[in-house]
C-alpha positions, 0 to 999 in steps of 0.5 A: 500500500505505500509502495502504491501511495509513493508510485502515485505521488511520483506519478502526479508530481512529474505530471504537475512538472510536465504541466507547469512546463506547458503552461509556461513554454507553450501557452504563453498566458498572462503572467498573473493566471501562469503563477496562479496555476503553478501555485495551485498545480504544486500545491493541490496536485491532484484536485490542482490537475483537474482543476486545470482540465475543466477551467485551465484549457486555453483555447486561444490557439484552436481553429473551433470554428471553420468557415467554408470555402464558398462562404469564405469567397462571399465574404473575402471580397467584401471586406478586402475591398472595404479594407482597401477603400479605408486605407486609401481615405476612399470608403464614403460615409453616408453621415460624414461625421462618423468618418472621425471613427474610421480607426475603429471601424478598421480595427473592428473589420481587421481585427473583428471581422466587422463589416461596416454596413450603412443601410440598416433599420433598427428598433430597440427594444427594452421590455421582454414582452415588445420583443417577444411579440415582435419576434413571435410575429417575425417567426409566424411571417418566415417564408425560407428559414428561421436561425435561432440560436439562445445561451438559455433556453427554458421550457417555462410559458414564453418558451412553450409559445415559441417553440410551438410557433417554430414547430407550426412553421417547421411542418409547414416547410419552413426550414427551422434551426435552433442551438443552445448552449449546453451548460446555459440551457442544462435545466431544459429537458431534451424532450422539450425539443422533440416536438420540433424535430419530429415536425423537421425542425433540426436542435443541436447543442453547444460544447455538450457534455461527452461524459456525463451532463455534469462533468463537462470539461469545457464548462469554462468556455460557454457560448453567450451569444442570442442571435435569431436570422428571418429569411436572411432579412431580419436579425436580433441581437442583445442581452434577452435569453428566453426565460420567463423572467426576461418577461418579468414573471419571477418574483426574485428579479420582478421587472426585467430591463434589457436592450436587444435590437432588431435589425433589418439590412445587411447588418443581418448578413454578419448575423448570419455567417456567426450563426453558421460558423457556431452551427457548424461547430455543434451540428453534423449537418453543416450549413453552407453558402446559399443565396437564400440565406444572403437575399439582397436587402431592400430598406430605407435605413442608414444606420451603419453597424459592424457586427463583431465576435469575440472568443475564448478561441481567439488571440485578441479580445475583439469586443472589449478592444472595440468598446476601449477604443470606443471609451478613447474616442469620447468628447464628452460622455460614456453611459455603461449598463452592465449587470455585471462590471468586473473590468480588467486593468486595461478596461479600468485604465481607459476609464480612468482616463476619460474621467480624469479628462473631464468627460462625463463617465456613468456606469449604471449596474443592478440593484438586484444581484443574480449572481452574489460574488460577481454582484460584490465584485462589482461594487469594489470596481465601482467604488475605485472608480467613484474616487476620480470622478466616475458617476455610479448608478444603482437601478431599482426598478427590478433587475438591468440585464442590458449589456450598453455603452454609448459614447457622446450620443454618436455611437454604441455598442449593444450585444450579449457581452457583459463588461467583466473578464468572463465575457471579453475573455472565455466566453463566446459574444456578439456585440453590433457597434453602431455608428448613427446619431439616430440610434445611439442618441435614442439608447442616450435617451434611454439611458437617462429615463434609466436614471428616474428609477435609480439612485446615485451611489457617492463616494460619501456613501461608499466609503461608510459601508460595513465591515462586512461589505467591505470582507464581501467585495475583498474575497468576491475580487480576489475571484473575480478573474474566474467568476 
């Protein structure tokens, strides 16, 4: 037995020696997640090496998602010439004012893979009910297809009534595809999907379990994006899972605030191509390029947007590095709402900048937390931020689950990406980066109808908290990178 016990051990300290080496020469991680691995890997060694295999995996190196090579072709071409276009000072901008944001619009399509689009019509919801009529009405109105694709989807009142919408146009020959992520929609029995499949509908599952549903060791890496496509022709995107909360029906959360933006131009393009790149890491039945999933657009809008994506599975951060350059850019104000803010140091740098320069920084969280440690997390960010000049903002109509910035009423950001480590860093996001005075000064608006049912949160007040709040923010900040 102790012959065993020393053969055991000897085993798992070369595996930890084998495993910090990777992680130091190989990887290349931030500096601050190498020691803390090392630290955790040589003093836990056999909970530290499970620890690595389920949260440590670094995906930053893997080719996940695959484009084919005909809608590579599609895509190619637009963004070489428009890449083209801006660095010979060329591309025209249908509001001459956002030609000051054309460094931005470049890193997002370089970096992002953002196609700038300038004909687009878009409606902003922030109330569950308007958004799921309106998307019910938009399914019930399909000809061709419908691509659903939620981080939570449950099987509660508003959930039923879609899926048996999407059922009823599946048996009518309405191509139907619907995906979800596998840990985000844990709680919904697969059966709930059955009626849908058995009418033609096809379901697939974000990084499902291969074991078993509990042991999942891609639980780390979950895809966070809500993205719905019509026919090619209408898209959504924004912060509404489909949940009954998200109705305001659970007594835990009471009123539901979110922002989710309907889209109907070539906006609705990027949507699509997102949605099938992260259909074909998860269905065997691939989705390729066809006409009728890229129909020409017919609109009256102008608003300008780039879609960008960010993952776990790439080297740079795209979206936070577009709401950083975003946060630069300011003249005059920065409106955040977030329900959960756990911004890491370049985040904070930026922010302090700006306040330091006068502009009128705001950031707007919940009062209501879902999540307790991120919720106090949150404060001790919010609190370093009060110190030089940031404003705070505590909602107390129900619970803010939007995910916004708005910059000088001129351009925005609206998507599934929260502002904390978690979302620029391991989960898969979307966000739309809008350049248009119309839709940005509306999410301003806003914004500051928000303010009427929140309360200002000073220094003063801040700084005569408890002992314990005090002990609550020091422990939920010390986890806050893995939260």
């Amino acid at each position: 037995m102790e012959n065993i016990t020393i053969y055991l051990f000897s085993f798992f300290f070369i595996l930890n020696i084998l495993l910090a080496g990777a992680i130091i020469f190989l990887e290349r991680r931030n500096v601050a997640a190498t020691w803390a691995w090392l630290l955790i890997l040589f003093f836990l060694p056999v909970v530290g090496f499970i620890l690595y295999v389920i949260f440590g995996q670094n995906l930053s190196k893997r080719k996940i998602f695959k484009f084919t090579s005909e809608l590579t072709n599609h895509f190619r071409e637009r963004m070489e010439s428009q890449r083209r276009s801006i660095e010979e000072n060329s591309l025209v901008y249908q509001d001459p004012s956002m030609a000051e944001y054309q460094s931005t619009i470049y890193m997002n399509l370089i970096n992002g893979y953002g196609l700038y689009t300038q004909d687009n019509e878009v409606k902003i919801f922030t109330d569950g009910n308007e958004k799921f009529e309106d998307l019910l009405q938009s399914i019930k109105n399909a000809k061709d297809h419908i691509h659903i694709q939620y981080f939570i989807i449950k099987n509660g009142k508003i959930g039923k009534k879609i899926f048996r919408a999407l059922t009823e146009k599946a048996k009518e020959g309405v191509q139907v595809r619907v995906l979800f992520d596998d840990m985000g929609s844990s709680r919904t029995p697969k059966k709930f999907f059955n009626e849908l499949k058995e009418a033609g509908g096809e379901v697939a599952s974000f990084f499902p379990s291969k074991f078993l549903p509990f042991l999942n060791i891609r639980i780390n890496y979950r895809n966070h994006r809500k993205i719905v496509v019509i026919d090619g022709k209408y898209g959504y995107i924004g912060g509404f899972n489909i949940g009954d909360e998200y109705l305001g029906l659970k007594e835990k959360f009471g009123n539901w605030r979110d922002t989710h933006l309907k889209l109907h131009g070539s906006a609705t393009d990027s949507l699509q191509s997102r949605f099938f790149l992260d259909w074909n890491n998860a269905s065997p039945a691939k989705l390729d390029y066809e006409k009728r999933y890229f129909p020409a657009k017919e609109t009256a809008g102008n608003a300008a947007i780039q879609i960008v994506s960010s993952g776990p599975d790439e080297e740079w951060e795209q979206i936070k590095n577009g709401i950083i350059k975003m946060i630069f850019s300011a003249k005059k104000s920065i409106y955040i709402q977030s329900p959960y803010f756990i911004p890491d140091e370049s985040l904070m740098h930026a922010l302090k900048t700006a306040a330091l320069s006068g502009l009128d920084v705001r950031i707007m969280i919940p009062n209501k937390p879902d999540h307790m440690f991120v919720y106090w997390a949150s404060y001790s960010y919010i609190g370093e931020l009060l110190e030089i000049g940031v404003k705070s903002f505590i909602y107390d109509h129900g619970f803010i689950h939007a995910k916004t910035i708005v910059v000088d009423g001129k351009i925005a950001s609206v998507g599934t990406a929260n502002f904390d480590v978690r979302s620029f860093k391991l989960n898969f996001e979307v966000n739309a980066f809008i350049f248009d005075k119309n839709v940005a000064g509306e999410l301003h608006t806003i914004f500051e109808e928000d303010l009427k049912k929140s309360r200002e949160l000073t220094k003063e007040m801040y700084r005569s908290r408890s002992k314990v709040i005090k002990f609550k923010e020091s422990i939920s900040r010390l986890l806050s990178p893995i939260l």
